[in-house]
MDTraj code that builds the backbone (N, CA, C; nanometers):
import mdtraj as md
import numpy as np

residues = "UNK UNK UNK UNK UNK UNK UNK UNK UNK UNK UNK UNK UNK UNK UNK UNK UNK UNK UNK UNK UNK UNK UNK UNK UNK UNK UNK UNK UNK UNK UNK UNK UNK UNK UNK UNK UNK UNK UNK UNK UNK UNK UNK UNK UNK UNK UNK UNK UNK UNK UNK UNK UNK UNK UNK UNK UNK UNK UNK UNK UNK UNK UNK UNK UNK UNK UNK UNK UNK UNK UNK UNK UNK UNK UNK UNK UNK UNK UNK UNK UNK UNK UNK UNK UNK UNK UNK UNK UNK UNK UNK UNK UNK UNK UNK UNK UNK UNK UNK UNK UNK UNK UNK UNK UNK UNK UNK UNK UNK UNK UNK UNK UNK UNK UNK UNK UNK UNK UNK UNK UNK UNK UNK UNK UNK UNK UNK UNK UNK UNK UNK UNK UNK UNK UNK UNK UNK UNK UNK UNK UNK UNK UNK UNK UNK UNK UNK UNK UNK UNK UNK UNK UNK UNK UNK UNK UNK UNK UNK UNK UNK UNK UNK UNK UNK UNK UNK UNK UNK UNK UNK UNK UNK UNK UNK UNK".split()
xyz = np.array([
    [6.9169, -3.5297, -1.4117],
    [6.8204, -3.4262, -1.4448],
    [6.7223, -3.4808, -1.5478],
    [6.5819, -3.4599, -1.5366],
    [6.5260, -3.5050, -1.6219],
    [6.4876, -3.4046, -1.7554],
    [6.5081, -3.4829, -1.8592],
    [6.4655, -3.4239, -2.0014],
    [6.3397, -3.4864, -2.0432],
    [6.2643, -3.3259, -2.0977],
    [6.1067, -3.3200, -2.0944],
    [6.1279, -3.3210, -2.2612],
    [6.0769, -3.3708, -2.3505],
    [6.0549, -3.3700, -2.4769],
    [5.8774, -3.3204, -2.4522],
    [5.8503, -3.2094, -2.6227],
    [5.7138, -3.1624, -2.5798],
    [5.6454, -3.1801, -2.6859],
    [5.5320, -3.2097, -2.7107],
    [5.4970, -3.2716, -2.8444],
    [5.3591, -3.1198, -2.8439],
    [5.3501, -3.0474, -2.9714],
    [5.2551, -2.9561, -2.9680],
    [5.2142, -2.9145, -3.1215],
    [5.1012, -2.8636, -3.1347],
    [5.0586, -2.8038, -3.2339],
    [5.1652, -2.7113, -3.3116],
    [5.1714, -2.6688, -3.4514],
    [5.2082, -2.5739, -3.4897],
    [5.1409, -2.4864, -3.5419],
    [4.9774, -2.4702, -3.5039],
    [4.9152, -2.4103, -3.5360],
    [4.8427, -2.3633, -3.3723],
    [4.7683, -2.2890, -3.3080],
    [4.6967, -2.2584, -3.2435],
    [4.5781, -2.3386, -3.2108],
    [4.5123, -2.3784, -3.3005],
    [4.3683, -2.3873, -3.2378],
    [4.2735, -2.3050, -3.2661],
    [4.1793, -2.3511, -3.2254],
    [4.0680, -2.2496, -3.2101],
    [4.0246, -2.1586, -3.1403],
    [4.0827, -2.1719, -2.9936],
    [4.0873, -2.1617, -2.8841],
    [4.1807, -2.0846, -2.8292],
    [4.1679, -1.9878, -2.8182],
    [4.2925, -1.8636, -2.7513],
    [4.3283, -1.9688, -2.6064],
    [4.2567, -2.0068, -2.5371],
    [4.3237, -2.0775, -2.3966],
    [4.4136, -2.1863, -2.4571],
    [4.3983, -2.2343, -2.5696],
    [4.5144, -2.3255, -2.5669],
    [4.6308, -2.2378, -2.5920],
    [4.7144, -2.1313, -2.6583],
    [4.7765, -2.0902, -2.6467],
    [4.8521, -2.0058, -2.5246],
    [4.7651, -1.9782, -2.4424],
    [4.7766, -1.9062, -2.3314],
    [4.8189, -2.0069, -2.2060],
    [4.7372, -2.1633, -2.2187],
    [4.7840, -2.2383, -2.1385],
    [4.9161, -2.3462, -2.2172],
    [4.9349, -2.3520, -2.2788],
    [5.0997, -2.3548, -2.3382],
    [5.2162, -2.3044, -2.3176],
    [5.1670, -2.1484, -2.3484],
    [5.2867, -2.0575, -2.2632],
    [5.2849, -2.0841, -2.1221],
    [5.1961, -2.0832, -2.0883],
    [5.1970, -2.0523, -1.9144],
    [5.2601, -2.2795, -1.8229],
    [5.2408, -2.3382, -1.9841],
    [5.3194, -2.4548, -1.8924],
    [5.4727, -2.4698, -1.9443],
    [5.5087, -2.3579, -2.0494],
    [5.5788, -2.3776, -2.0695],
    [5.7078, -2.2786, -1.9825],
    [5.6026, -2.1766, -1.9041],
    [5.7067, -2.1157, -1.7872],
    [5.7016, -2.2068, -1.6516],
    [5.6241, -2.2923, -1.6283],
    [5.6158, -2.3962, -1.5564],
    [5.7635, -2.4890, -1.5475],
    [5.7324, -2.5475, -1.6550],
    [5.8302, -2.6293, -1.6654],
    [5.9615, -2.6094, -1.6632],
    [5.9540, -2.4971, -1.7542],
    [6.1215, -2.3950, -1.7501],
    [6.2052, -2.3775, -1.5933],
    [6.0752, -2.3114, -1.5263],
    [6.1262, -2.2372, -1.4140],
    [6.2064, -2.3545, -1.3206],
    [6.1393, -2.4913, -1.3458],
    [6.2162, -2.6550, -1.2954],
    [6.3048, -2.6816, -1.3205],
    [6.3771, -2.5876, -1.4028],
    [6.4892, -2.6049, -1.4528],
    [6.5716, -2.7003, -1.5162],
    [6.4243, -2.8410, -1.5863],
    [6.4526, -2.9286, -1.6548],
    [6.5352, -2.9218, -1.8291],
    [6.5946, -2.9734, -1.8366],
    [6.6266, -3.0123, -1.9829],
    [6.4726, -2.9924, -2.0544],
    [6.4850, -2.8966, -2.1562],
    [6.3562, -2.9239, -2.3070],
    [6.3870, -2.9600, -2.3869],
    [6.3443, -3.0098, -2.4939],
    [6.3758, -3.0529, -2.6322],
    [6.2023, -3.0746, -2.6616],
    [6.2143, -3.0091, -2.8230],
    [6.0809, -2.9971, -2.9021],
    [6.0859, -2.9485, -3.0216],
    [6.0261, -2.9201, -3.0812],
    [6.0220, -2.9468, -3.2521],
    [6.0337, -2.8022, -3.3047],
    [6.1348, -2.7297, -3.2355],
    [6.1697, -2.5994, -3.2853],
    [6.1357, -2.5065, -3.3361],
    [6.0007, -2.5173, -3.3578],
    [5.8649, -2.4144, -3.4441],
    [5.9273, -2.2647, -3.3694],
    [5.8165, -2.1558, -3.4110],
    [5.8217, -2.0691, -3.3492],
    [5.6901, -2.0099, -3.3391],
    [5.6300, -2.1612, -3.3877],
    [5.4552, -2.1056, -3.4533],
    [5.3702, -2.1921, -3.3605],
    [5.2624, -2.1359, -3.3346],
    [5.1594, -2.2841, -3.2944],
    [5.1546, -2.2513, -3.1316],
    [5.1026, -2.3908, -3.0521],
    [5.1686, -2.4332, -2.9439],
    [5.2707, -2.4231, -2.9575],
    [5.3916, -2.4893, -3.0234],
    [5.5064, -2.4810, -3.0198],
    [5.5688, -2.3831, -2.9795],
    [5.5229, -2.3012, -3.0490],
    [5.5818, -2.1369, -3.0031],
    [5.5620, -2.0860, -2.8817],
    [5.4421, -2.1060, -2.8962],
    [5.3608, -2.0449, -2.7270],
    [5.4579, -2.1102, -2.6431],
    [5.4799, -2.2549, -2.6356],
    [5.5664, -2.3506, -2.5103],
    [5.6580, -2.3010, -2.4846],
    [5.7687, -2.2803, -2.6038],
    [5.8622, -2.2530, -2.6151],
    [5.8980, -2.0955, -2.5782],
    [5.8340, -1.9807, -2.5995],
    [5.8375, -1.8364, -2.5325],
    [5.8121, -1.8472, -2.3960],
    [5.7437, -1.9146, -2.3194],
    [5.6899, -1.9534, -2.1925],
    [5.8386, -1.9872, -2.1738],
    [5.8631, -2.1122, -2.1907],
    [5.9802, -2.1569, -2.1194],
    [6.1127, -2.0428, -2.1211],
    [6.1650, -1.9810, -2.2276],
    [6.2382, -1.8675, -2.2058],
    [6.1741, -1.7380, -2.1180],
    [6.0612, -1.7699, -2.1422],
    [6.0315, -1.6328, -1.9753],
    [6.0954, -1.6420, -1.8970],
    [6.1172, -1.7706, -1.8622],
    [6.1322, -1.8372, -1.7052],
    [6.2531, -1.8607, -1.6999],
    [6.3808, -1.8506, -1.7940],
    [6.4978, -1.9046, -1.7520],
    [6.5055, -2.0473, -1.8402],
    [6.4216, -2.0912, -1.8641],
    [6.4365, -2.2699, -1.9659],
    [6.5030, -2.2307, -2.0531],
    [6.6490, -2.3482, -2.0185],
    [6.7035, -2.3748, -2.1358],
    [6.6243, -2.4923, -2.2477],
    [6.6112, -2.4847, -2.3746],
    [6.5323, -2.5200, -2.4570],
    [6.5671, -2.5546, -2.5690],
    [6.5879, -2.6766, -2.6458],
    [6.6528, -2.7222, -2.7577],
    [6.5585, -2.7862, -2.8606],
    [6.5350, -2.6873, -2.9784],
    [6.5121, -2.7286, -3.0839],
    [6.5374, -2.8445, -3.1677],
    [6.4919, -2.9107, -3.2365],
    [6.5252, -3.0103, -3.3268],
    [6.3763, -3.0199, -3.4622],
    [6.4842, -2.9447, -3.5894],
    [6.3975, -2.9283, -3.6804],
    [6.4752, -2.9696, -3.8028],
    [6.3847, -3.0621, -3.8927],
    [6.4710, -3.0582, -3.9945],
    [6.4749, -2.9773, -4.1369],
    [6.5836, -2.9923, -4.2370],
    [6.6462, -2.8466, -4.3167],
    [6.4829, -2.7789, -4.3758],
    [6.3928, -2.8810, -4.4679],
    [6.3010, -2.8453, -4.4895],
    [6.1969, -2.7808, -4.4618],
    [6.2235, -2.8124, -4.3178],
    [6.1347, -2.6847, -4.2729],
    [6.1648, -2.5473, -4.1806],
    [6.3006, -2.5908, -4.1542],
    [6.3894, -2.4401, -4.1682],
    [6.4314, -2.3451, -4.2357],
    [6.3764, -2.4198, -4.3888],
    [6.4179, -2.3765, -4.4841],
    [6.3171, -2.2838, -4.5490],
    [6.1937, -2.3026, -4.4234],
    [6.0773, -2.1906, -4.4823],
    [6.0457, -2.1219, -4.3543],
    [6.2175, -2.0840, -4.2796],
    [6.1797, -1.9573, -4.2143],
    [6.1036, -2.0277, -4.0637],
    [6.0635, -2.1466, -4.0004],
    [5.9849, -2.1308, -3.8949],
    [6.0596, -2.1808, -3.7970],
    [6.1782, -2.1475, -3.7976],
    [6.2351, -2.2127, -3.6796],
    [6.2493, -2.0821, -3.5699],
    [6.2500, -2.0845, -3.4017],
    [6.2611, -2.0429, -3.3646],
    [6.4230, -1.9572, -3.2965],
    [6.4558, -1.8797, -3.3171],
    [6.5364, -1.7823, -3.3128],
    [6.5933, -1.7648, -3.1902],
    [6.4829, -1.7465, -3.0870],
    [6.5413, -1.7294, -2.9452],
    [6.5876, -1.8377, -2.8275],
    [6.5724, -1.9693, -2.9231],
    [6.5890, -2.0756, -2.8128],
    [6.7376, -2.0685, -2.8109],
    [6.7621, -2.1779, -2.6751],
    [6.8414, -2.1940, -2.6444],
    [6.9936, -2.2645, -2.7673],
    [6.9056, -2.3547, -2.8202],
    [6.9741, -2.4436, -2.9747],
    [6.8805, -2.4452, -3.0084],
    [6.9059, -2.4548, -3.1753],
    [6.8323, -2.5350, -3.2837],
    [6.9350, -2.5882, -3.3580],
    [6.9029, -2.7690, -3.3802],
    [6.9406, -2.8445, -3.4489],
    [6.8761, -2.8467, -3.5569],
    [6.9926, -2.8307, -3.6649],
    [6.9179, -2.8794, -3.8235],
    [6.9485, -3.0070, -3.8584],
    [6.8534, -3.1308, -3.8877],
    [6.8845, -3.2149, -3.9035],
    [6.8564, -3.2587, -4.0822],
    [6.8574, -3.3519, -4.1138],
    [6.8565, -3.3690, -4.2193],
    [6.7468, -3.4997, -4.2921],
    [6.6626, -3.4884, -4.2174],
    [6.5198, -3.6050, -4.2418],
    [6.4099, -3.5793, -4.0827],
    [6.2812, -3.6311, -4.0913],
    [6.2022, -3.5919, -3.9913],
    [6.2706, -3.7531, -3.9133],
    [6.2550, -3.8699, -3.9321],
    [6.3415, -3.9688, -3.8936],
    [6.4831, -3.9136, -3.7804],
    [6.5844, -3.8725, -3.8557],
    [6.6512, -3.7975, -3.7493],
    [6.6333, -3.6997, -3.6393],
    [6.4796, -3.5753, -3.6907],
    [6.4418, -3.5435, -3.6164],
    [6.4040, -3.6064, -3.4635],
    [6.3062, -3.7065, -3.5351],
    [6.2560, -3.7547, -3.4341],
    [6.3559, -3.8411, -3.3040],
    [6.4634, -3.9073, -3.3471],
    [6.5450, -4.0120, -3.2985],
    [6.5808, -3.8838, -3.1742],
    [6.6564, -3.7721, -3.2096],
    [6.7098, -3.6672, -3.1763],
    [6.6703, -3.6584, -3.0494],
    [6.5171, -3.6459, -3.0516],
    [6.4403, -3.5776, -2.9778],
    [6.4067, -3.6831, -2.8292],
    [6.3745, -3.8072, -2.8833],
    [6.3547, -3.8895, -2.8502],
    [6.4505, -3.9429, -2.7114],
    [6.6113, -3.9088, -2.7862],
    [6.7124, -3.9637, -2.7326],
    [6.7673, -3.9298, -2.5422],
    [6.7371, -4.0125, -2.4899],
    [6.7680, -3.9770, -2.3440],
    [6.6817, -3.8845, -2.2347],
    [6.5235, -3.8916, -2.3185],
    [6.4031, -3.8605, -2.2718],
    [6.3682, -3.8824, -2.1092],
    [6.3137, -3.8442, -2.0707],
    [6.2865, -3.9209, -1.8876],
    [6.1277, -3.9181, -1.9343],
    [6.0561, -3.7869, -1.9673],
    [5.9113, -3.7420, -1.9669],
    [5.8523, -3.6889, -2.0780],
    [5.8103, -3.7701, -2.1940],
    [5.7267, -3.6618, -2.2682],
    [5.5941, -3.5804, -2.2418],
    [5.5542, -3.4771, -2.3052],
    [5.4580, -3.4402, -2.2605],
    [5.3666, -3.3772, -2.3927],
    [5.2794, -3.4361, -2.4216],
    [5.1651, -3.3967, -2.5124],
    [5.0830, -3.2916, -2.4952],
    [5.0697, -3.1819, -2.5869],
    [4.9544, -3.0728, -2.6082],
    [4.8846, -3.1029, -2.7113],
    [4.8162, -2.9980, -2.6867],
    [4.6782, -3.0002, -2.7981],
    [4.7819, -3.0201, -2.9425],
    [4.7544, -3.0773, -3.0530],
    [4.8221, -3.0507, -3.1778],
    [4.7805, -3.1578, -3.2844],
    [4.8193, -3.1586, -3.3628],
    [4.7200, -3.2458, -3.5058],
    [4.7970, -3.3552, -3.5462],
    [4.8506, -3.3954, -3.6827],
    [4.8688, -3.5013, -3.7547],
    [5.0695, -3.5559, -3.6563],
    [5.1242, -3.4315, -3.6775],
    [5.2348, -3.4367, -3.6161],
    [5.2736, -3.5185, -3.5087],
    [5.1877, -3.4259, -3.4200],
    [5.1637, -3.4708, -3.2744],
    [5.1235, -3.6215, -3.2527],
    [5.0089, -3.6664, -3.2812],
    [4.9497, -3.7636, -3.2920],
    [5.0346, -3.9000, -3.3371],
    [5.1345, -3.8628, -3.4661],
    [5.2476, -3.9190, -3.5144],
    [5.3248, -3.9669, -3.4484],
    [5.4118, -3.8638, -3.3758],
    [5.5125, -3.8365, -3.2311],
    [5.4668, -3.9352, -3.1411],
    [5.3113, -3.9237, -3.0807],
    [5.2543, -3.9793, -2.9778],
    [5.1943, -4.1427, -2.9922],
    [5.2039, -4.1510, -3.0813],
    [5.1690, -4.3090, -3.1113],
    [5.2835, -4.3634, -3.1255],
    [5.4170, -4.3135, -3.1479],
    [5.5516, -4.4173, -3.2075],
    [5.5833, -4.3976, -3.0997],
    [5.6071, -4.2911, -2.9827],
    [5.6555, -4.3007, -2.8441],
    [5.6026, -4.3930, -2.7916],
    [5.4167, -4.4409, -2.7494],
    [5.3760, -4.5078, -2.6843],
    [5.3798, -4.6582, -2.8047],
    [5.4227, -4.6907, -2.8710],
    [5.4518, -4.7912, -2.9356],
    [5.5908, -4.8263, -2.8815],
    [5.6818, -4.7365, -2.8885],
    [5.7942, -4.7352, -2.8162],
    [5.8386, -4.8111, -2.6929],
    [5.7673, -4.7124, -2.5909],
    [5.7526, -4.7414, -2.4942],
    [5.7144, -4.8940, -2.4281],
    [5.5768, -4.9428, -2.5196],
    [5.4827, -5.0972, -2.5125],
    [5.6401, -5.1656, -2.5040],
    [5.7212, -5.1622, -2.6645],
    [5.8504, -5.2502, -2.6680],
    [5.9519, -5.2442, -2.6299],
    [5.9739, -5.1336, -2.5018],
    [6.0379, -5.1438, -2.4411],
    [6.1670, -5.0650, -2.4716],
    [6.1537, -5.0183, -2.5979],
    [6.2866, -4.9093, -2.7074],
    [6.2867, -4.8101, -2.5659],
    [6.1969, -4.7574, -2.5046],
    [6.2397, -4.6208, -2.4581],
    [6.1627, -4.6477, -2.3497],
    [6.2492, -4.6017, -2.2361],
    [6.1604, -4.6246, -2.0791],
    [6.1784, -4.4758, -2.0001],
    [6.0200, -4.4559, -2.0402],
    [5.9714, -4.3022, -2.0162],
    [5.8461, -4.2777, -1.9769],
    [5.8462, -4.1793, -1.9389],
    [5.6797, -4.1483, -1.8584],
    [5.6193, -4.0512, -1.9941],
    [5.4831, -4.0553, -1.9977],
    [5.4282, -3.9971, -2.1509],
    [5.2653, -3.9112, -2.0391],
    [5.3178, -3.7993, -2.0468],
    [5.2398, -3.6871, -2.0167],
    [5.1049, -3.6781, -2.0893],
    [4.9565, -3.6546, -2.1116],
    [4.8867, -3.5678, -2.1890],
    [4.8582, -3.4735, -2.1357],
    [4.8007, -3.3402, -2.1547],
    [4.7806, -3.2494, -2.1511],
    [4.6565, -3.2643, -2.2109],
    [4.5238, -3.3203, -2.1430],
    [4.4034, -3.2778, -2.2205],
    [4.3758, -3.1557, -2.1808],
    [4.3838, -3.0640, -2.2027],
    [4.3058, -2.9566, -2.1613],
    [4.2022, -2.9106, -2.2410],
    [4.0518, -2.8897, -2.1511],
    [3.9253, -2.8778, -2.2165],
    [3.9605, -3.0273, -2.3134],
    [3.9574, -3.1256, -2.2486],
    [3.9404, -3.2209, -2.2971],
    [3.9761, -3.2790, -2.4358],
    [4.0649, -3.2098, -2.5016],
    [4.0912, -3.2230, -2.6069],
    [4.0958, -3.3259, -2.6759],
    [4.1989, -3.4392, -2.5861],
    [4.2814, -3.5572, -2.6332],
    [4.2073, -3.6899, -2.5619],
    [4.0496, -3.6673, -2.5385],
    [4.0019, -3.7666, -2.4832],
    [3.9308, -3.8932, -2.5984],
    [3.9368, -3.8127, -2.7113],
    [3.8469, -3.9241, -2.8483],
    [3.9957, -4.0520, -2.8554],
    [4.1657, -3.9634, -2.8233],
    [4.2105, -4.0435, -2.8223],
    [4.2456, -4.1550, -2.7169],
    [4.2208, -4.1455, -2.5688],
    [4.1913, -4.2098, -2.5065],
    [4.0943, -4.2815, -2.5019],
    [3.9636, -4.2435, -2.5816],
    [3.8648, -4.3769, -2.6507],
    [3.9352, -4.4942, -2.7229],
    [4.0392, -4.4052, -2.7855],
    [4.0281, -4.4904, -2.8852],
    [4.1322, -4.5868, -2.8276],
    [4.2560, -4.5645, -2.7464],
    [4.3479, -4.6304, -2.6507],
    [4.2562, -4.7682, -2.5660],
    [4.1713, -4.7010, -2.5273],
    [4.1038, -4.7658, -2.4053],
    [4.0018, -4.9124, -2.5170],
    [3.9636, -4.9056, -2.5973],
    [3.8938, -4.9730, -2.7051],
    [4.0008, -5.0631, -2.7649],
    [4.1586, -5.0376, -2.8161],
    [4.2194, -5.0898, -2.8732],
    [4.2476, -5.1886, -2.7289],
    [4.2036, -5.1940, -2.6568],
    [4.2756, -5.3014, -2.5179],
    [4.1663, -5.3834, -2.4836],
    [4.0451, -5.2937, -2.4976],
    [3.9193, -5.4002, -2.4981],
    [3.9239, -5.4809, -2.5897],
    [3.9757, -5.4741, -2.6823],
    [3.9215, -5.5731, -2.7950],
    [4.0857, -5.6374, -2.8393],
    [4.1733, -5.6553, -2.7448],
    [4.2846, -5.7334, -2.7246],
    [4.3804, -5.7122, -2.8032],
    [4.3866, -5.6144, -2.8275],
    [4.5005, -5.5697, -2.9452],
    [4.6245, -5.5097, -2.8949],
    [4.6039, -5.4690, -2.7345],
    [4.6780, -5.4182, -2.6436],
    [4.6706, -5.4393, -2.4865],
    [4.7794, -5.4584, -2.4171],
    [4.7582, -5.5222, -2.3004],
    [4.7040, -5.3657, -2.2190],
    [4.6431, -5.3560, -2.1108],
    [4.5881, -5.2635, -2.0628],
    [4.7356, -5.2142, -1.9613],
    [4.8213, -5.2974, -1.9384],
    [4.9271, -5.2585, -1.8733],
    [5.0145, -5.1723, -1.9407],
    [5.0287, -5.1767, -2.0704],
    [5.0975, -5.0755, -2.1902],
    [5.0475, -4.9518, -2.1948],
    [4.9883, -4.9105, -2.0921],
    [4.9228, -4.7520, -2.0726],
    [4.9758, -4.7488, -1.9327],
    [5.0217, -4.7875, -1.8189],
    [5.0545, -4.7510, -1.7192],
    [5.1764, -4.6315, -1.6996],
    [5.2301, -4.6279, -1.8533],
    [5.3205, -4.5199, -1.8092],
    [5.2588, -4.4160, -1.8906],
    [5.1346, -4.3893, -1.9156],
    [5.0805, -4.2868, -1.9510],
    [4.9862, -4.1875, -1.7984],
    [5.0133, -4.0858, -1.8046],
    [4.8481, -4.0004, -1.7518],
    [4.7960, -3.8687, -1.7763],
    [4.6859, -3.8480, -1.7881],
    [4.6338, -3.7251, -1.8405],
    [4.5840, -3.6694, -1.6827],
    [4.6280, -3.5154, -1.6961],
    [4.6132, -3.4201, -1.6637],
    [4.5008, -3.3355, -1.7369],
    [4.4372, -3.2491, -1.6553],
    [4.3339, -3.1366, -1.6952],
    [4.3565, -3.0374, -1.6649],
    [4.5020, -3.0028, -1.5995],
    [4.5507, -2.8330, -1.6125],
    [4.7233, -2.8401, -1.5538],
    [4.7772, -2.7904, -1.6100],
    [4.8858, -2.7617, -1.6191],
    [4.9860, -2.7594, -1.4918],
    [4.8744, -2.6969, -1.3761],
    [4.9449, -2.7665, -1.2412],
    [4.9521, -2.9101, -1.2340],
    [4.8266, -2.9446, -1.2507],
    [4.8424, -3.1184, -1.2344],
    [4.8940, -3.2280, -1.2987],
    [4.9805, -3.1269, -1.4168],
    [5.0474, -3.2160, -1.5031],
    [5.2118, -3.2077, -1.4899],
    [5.2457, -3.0651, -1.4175],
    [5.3413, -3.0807, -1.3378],
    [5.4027, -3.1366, -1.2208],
    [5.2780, -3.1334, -1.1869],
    [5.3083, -3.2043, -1.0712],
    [5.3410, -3.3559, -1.0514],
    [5.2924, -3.3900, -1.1982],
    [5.3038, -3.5334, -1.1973],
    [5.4510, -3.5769, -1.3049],
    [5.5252, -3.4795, -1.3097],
    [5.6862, -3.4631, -1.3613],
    [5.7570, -3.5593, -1.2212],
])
top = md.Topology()
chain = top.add_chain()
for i, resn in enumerate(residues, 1):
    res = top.add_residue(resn, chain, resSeq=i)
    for name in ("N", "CA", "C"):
        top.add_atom(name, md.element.get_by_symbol(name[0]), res)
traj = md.Trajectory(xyz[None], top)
């Protein structure tokens, strides 16, 4: 069975459709009846993903650590939440026995998550498929900046083959 790790905002956006298309991939994915694991918010994208996927039947596993459970934002209705005890463990957690990550809109976190996976991935630590989710184009300054770090030889252009971006939520399922 494959396990979807989900990398997302904990804030919204600007943009009511990003929240609306969050939930709605996160009953997507659920209803596939894949393994989740994600960063246990109850806020943000995060939240949105994560209510989506319990619409639908997704079982859904948190992984947050004490500090920031400790101010109340962990989500309540998932399936688990792990308290761990450093973002380091968080992350390993999350990481661990992955098939597909999948990227949403989201900021410093995200971006964090998404560069040590596809660093990951380049060395071979973790052999996984890495989703984006540009929607309304969000995550394309960082595909500049992907596509530039290979022009100018700092990265083999083959170290993106297990990446692809999607522009709506069917087409990013579909490519699960």
């Amino acid at each position: 069975m494959k396990t979807i790790c989900i990398f997302a905002g904990a804030a919204n956006g600007l943009s009511p459709q990003f929240s609306k298309e969050a939930f709605r991939l996160g009953q997507m994915i659920g209803a596939r009846g894949y393994k989740i694991v994600y960063g246990g918010g109850r806020t943000g994208l995060m939240g949105a993903f994560a209510d989506g996927a319990i619409s639908s039947g997704g079982l859904i596993t948190g992984i947050m650590p004490q500090f920031l459970e400790s101010q109340e934002i962990g989500h309540k209705e998932i399936t688990e939440l792990i308290i761990t005890k450093s973002m380091h463990e968080r992350k390993s957690l999350m990481y661990k026995n992955t098939t597909d990550f999948v990227l949403l809109p989201g900021g410093l976190g995200s971006l964090d998550e998404t560069m040590e996976v596809l660093t990951w991935c380049q060395l071979k630590i973790l052999n996984a498929k890495f989703h984006v989710f540009d929607l309304d184009e969000f995550w394309q300054p960082m595909k500049l900046l992907l596509t530039h770090i290979a022009e100018s030889g700092f990265m083999h252009n083959t170290n993106l083959e297990f990446v692809s971006w999607s522009k709506t939520a069917d087409e990013l399922v579909d490519n699960l």
